[in-house]
MARPAMI-354379 format. One line per field, with one value per residue (C-alpha): chain; residue in three letters; residue number from 1; x, y, z. Coordinates in Angstrom, 3 decimals. Layout:
chaine c(A|...)
residu c(ALA|...)
num c(NUM|...)
X c(X|...)
Y c(Y|...)
Z c(Z|...)
This chain:
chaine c(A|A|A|A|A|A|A|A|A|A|A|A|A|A|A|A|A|A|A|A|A|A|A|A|A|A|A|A|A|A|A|A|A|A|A|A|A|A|A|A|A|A|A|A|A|A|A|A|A|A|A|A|A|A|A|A|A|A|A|A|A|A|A|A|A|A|A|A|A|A|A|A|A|A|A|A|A|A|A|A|A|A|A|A|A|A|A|A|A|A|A|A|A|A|A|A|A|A|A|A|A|A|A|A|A|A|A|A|A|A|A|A|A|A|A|A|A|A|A|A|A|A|A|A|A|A|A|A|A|A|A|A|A|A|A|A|A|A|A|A|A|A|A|A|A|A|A|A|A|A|A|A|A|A|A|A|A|A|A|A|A|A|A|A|A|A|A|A|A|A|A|A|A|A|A|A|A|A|A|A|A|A|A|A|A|A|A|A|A|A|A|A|A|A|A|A|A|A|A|A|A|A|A|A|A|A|A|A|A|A|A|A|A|A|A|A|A|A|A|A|A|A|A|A|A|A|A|A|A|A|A|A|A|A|A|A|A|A|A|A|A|A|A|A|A|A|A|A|A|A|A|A|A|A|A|A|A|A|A|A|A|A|A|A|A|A|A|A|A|A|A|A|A|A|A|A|A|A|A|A|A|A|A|A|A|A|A|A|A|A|A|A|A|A|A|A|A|A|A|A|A|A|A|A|A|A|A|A|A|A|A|A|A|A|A|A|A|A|A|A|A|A|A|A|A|A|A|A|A|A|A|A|A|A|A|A|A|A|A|A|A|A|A|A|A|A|A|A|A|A|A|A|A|A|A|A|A|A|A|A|A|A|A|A|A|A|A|A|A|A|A|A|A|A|A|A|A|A|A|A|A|A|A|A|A|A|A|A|A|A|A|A|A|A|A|A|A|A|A|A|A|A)
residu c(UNK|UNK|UNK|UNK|UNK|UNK|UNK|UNK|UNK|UNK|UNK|UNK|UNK|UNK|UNK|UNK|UNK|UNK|UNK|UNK|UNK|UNK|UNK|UNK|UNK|UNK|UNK|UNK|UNK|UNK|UNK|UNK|UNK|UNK|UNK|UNK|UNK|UNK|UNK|UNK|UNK|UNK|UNK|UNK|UNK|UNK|UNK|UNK|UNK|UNK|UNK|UNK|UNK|UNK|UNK|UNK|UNK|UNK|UNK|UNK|UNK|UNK|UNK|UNK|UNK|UNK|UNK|UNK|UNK|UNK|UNK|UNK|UNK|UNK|UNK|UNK|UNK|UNK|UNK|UNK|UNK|UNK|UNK|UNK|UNK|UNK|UNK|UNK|UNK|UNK|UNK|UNK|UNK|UNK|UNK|UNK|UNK|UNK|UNK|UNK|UNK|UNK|UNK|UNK|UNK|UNK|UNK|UNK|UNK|UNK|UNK|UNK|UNK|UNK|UNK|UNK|UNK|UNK|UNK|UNK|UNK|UNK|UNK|UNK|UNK|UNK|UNK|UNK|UNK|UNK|UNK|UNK|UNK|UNK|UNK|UNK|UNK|UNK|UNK|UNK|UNK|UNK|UNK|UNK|UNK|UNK|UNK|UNK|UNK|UNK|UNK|UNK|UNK|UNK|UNK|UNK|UNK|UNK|UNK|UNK|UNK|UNK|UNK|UNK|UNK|UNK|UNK|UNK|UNK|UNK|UNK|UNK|UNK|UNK|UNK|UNK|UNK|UNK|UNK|UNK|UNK|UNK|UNK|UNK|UNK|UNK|UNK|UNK|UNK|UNK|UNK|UNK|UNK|UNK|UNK|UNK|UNK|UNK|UNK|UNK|UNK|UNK|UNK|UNK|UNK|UNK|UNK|UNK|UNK|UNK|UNK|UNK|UNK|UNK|UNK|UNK|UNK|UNK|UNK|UNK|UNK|UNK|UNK|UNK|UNK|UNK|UNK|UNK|UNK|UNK|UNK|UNK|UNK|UNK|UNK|UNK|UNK|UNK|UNK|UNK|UNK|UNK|UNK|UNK|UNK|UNK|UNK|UNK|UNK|UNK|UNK|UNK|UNK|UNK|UNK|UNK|UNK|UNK|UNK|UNK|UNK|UNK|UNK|UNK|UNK|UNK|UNK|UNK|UNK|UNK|UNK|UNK|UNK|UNK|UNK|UNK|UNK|UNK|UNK|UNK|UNK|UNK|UNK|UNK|UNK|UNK|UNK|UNK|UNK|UNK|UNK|UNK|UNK|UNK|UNK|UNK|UNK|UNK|UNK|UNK|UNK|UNK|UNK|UNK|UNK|UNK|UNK|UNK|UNK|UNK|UNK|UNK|UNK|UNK|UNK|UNK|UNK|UNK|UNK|UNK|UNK|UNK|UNK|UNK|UNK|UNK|UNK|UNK|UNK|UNK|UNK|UNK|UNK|UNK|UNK|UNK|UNK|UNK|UNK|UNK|UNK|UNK|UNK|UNK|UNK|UNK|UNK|UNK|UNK|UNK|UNK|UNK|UNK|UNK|UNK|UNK|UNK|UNK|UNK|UNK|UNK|UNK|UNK|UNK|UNK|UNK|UNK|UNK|UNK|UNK|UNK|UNK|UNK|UNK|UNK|UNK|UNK|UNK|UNK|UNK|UNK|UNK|UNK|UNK|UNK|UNK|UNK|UNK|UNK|UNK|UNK|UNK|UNK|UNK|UNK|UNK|UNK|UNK|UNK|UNK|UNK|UNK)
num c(1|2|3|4|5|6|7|8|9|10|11|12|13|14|15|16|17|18|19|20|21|22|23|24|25|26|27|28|29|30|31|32|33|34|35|36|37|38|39|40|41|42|43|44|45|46|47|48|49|50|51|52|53|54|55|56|57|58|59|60|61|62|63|64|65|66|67|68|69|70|71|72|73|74|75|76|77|78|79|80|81|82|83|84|85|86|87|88|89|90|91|92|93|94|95|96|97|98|99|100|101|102|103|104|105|106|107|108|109|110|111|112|113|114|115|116|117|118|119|120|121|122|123|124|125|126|127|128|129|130|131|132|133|134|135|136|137|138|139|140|141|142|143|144|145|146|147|148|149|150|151|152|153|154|155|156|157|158|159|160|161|162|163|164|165|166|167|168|169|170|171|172|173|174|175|176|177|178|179|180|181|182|183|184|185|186|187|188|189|190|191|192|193|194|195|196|197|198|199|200|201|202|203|204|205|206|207|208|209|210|211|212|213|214|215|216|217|218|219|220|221|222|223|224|225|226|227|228|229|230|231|232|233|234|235|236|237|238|239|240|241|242|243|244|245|246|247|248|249|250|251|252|253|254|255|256|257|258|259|260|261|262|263|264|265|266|267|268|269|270|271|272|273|274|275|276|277|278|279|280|281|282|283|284|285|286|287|288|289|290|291|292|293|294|295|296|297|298|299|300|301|302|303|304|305|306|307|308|309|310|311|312|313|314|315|316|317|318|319|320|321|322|323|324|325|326|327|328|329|330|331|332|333|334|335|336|337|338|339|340|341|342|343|344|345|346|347|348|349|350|351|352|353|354|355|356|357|358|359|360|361|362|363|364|365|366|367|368|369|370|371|372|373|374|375|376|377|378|379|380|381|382|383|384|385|386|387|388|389|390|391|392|393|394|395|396|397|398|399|400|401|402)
X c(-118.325|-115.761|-111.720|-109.691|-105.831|-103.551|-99.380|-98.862|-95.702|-94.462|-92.175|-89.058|-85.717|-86.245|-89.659|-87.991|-84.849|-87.687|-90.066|-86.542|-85.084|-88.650|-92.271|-95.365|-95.136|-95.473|-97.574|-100.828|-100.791|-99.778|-103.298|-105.058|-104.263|-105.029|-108.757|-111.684|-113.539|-116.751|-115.079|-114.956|-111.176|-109.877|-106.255|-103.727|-100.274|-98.553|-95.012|-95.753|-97.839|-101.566|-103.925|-105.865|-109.180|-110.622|-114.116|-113.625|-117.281|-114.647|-115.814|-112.749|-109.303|-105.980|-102.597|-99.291|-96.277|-92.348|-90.693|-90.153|-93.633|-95.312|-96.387|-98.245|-99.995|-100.902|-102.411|-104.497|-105.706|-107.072|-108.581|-110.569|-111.348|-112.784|-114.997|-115.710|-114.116|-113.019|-109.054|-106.239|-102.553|-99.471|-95.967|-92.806|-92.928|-96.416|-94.788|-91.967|-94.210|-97.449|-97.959|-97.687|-99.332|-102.398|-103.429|-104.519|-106.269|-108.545|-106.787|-102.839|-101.490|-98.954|-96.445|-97.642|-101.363|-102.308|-102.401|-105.223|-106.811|-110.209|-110.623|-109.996|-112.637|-114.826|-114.249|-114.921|-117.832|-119.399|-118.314|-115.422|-112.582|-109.697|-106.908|-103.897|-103.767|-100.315|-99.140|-97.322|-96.350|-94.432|-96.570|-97.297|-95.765|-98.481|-101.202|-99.845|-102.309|-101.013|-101.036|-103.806|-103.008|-107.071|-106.707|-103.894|-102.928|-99.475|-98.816|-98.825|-95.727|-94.257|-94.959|-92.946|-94.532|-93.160|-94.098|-92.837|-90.605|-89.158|-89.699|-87.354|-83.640|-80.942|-78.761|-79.156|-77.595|-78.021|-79.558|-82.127|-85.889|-86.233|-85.309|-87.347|-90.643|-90.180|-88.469|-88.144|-86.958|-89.448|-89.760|-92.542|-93.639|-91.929|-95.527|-97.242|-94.523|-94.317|-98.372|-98.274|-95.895|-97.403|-100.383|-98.440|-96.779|-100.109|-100.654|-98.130|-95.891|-91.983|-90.147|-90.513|-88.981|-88.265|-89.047|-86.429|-84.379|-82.024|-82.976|-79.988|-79.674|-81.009|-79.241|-80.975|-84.294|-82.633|-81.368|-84.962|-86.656|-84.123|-84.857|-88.542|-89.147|-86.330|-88.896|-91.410|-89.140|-89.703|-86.929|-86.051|-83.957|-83.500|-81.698|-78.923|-75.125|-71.892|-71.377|-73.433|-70.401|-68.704|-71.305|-71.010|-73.503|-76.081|-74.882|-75.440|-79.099|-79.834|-78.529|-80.514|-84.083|-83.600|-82.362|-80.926|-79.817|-78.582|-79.080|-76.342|-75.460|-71.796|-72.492|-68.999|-65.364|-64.564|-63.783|-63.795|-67.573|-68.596|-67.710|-69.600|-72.100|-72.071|-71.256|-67.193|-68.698|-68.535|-64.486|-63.337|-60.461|-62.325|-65.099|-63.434|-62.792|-66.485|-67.891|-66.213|-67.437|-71.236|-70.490|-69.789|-72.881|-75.004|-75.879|-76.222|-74.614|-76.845|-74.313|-76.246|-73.538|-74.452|-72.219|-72.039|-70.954|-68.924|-65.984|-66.868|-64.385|-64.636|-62.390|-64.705|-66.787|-63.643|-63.127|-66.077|-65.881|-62.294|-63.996|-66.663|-64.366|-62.090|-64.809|-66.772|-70.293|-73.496|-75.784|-74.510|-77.185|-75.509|-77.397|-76.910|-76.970|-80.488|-81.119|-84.695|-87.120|-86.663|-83.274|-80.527|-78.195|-81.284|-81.207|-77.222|-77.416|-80.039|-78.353|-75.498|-77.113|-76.513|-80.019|-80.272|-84.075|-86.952|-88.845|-89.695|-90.168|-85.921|-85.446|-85.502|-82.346|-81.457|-80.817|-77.924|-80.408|-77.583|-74.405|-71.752|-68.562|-65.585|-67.305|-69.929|-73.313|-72.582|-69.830|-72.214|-74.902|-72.700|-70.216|-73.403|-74.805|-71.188|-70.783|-74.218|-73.262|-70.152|-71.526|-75.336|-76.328|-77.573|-80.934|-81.290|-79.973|-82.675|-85.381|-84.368|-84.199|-87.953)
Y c(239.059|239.160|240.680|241.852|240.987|243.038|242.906|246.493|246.907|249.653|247.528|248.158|246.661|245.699|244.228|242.174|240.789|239.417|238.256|236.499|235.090|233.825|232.494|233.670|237.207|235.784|238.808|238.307|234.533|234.332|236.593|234.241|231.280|232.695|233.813|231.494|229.328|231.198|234.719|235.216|236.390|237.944|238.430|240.612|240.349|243.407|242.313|239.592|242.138|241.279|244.557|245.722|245.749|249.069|248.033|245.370|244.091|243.213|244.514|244.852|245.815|245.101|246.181|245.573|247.007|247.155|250.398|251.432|250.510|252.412|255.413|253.020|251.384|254.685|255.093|252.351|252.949|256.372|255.273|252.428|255.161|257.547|254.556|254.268|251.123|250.488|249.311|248.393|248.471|246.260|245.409|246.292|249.610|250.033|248.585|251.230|254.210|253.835|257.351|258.184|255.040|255.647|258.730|256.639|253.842|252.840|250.254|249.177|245.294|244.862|241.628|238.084|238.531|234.833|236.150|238.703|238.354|236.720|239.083|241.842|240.721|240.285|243.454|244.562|242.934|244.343|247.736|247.799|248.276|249.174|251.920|249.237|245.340|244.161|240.517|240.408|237.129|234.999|232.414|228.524|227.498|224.243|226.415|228.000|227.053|226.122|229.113|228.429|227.289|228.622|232.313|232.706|229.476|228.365|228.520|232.349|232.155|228.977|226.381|227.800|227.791|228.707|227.131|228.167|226.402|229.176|232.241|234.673|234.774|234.350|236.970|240.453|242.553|246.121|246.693|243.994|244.147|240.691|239.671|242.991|242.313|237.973|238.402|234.575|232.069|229.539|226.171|224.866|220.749|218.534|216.700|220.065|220.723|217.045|217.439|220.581|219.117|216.541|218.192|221.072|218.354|216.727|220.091|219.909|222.333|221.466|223.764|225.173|227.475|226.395|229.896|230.347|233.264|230.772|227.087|225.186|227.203|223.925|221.408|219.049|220.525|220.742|217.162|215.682|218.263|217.172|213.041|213.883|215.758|213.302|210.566|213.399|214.147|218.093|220.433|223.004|226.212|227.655|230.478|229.669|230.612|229.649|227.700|224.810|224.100|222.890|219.915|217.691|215.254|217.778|218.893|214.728|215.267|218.059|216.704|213.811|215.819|217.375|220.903|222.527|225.936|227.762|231.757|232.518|235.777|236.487|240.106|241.710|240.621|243.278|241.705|245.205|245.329|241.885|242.411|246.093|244.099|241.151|238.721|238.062|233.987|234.757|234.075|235.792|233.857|230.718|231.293|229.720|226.090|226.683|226.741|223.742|221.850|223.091|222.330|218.814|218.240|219.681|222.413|225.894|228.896|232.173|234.378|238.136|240.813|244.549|247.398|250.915|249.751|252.479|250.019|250.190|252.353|252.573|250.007|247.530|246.866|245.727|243.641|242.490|241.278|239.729|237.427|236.413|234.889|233.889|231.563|231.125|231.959|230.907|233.559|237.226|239.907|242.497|245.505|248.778|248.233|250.180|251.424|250.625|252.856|250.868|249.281|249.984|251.569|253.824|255.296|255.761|257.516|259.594|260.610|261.548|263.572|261.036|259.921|261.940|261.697|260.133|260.052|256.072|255.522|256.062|253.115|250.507|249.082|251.786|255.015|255.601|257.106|258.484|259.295|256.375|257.748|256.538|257.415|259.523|258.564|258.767|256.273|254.148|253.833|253.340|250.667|248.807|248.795|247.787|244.758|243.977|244.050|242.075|239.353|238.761|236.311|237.074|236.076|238.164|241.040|240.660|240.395|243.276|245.342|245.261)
Z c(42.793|40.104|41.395|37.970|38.698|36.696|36.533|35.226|32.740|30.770|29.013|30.626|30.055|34.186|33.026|30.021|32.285|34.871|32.377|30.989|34.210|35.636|34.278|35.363|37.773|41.483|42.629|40.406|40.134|43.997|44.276|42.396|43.777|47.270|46.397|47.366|44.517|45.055|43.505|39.379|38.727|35.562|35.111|32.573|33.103|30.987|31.118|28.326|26.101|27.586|27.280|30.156|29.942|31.242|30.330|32.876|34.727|37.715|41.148|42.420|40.638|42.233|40.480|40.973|39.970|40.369|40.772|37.145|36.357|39.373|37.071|34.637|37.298|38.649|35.349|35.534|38.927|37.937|34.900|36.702|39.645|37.095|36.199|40.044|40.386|44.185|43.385|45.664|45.059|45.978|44.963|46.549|45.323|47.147|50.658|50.431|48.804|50.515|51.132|47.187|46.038|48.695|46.630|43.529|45.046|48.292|49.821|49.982|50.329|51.917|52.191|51.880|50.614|51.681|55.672|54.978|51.389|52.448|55.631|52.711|50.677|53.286|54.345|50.750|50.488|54.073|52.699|55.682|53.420|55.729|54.067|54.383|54.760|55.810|56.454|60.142|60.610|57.220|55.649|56.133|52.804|53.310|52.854|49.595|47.186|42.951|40.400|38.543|34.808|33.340|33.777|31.289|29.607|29.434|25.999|26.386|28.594|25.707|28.036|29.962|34.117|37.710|40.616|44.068|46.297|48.957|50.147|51.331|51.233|54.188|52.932|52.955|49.917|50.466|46.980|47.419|48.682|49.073|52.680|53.753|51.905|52.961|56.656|56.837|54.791|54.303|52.768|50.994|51.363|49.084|48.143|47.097|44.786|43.666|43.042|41.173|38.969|38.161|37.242|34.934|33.488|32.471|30.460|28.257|30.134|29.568|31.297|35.319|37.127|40.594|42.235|45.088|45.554|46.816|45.848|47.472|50.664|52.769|51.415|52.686|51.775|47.843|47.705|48.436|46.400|43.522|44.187|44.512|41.286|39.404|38.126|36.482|33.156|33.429|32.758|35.144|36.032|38.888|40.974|44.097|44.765|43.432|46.275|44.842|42.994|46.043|46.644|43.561|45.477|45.325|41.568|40.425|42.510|40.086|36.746|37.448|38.953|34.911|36.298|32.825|33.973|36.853|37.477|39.976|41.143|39.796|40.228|39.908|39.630|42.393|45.523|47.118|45.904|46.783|50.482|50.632|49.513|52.429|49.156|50.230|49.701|46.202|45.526|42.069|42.063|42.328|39.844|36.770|38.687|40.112|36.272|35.017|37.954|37.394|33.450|34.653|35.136|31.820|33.488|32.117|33.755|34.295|35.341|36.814|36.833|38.555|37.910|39.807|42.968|44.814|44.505|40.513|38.312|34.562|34.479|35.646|31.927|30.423|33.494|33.705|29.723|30.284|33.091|31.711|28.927|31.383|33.685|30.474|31.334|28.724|29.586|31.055|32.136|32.649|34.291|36.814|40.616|40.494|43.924|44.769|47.019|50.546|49.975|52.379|48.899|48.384|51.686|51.604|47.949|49.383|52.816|50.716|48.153|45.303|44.179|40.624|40.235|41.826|38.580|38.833|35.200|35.126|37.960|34.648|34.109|31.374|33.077|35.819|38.412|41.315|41.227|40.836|43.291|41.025|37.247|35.218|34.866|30.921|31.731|33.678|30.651|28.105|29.529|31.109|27.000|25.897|27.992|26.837|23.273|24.054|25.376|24.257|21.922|18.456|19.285|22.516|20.432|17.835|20.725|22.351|19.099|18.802)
């Protein structure tokens, strides 16, 4: 039996900034990792420009997709239907739209696939496919098996590779989907990670991404995982809080474990936003001293900025522009607050009337998809693109040209 694994993309500025900030898509090589040696697998990850291949011999075809790519893999859904292909759909747009995504597939996944992916295929196999699978309880990290490095080969994604540490995240921002889709935060065992390491280092790979949506949270957890991974030479980046740059002991544990960059989320000088938000840890006023001391240390500063908070005016952009110089950030991404299907700031902008469209293929990073309270959606768009050209690089201008 042969299962076709496909990370739909229609190219989206969303899909570019994920593809940017992470390696390898955690949905399809999470999948992959989680199926038993006895099935074939076959795997096409669209966000890095991979075809799919709709003459496929795979038995079974499972697709997943974010919110602005939903449509496309709709598309290829039907296409592999038409063909009679039995396919199944997940992604956190399919856990918060299972009613619209069930009409283009057989089956829905739903949370952690590693709880229920061999009773699925069994089921499959039997010909007892049930109409949803859904993970109830959150994962053993232990049992989390390596992505595997032979289905696509490193040197598509530059050598560059992702390997997970934690799931989950202990805050809960009202535009985020994370602490709903992973209810617990969860740790995975410093040897597994240590192993897998090793072995992507053997492969030539240079640079990991430690996958945690907060990678310093336990600080004790962090300050092992940093003296563990220390003696393997690998550069790494990562994603945690500002508030790393209050622990200088844990800051030396990272310079020295090879850690080269930092994505924190910044997201706006507004303190009035922040604390809508539940993010009052993150101190404006504090930022610049919190740079230098993370600069200390030869480590580069990711800083993710959101704009169209209700606290937001038009004023913000030039704000926004005048901080970043100010606290002197290497990297800015600068994109909308986009209010995904299942998030607590979707349901608000809805109750009130404010969601503009619920065309998915708009929920990219590019269009202003409700209506901000304090500015125009024109003024949304257009200061969101100016920032951008204020503060990107040459060379991510040129990529982003083409």
């Amino acid at each position: 039996m042969k299962i076709y694994f496909i990370k739909a993309s229609t190219g989206s500025d969303y899909s570019k900034y994920k593809a940017e900030t992470g390696g390898p898509p955690q949905n399809i090589f999470a999948a992959a990792a989680a199926t038993p040696k006895q099935y074939q697998v076959e795997m096409a990850d669209e966000t890095i420009g991979m075809k799919t291949n709709f003459d496929s011999d795979a038995d079974l075809i499972v697709i997943f997709a974010s919110t602005p790519d939903a449509y496309r893999a709709y598309e290829i859904s039907q296409t592999f239907v038409d063909k009679s292909k039995t396919v199944i759909l997940g992604g956190l747009h399919t856990m918060f739209n299972q009613d619209e995504a069930s009409k283009y597939c057989h089956a829905l996944i739903i949370g952690e696939i590693e709880n229920y992916w061999e009773t699925l295929l069994e089921d499959f196999q039997q010909g007892m496919l049930k109409d949803i699978y859904q993970s109830q309880a959150p994962l053993d990290l232990s049992r989390l098996n390596p992505y595997p490095t032979d289905l696509i080969s490193p040197k598509t994604y530059n050598y560059t590779w992702s390997v997970v540490v934690t799931r989950g995240c202990p805050f809960k921002c009202d535009f985020c989907l994370v602490h709903q889709f992973f209810n617990k935060f969860q740790m995975r065992p410093i040897e597994n990670i240590v192993e897998e390491l090793k072995h992507l280092k053997s492969l030539g790979i240079k640079w990991v991404e430690l996958h945690s949506d907060n990678l310093t949270h336990n600080r004790d957890y962090a300050l092992e995982l940093f003296k563990a991974i220390a003696p393997l030479g690998l550069k790494f980046y990562g994603e945690t809080t500002v508030l790393i740059a209050r622990d200088e002991e844990l800051l030396q544990a990272a310079k020295n474990a090879g850690v080269k960059a930092l994505l924190l989320g910044i997201e706006t000088p507004s303190v009035e936003a922040l604390k809508a938000q539940k993010k009052g840890f993150v101190k404006p006023e504090k930022m610049q001293s919190y740079m230098e001391i993370i600069r200390k240390y030869d480590i580069e500063i990711w800083g993710d900025f959101l704009f169209g908070f209700d606290e937001h005016t038009s004023t913000i952009f030039q704000e926004t522009v005048d901080f970043v110089k100010e606290i002197k950030v290497d990297k800015v991404i600068p994109h909308f607050m986009i209010p995904f299907p299942g998030s607590e700031t979707f349901k608000k902008l809805d109750k009130e009337n404010r969601i503009l469209t619920k065309d998915w293929s708009q929920y990219d990073g590019s269009h202003a998809v409700y209506q901000p309270k304090n500015m125009s959606t024109a003024e949304l768009e257009e200061g969101v693109y100016w920032v951008w050209t204020k503060t990107a690089s040459f060379m991510e201008k040129l990529r982003y040209s083409f």
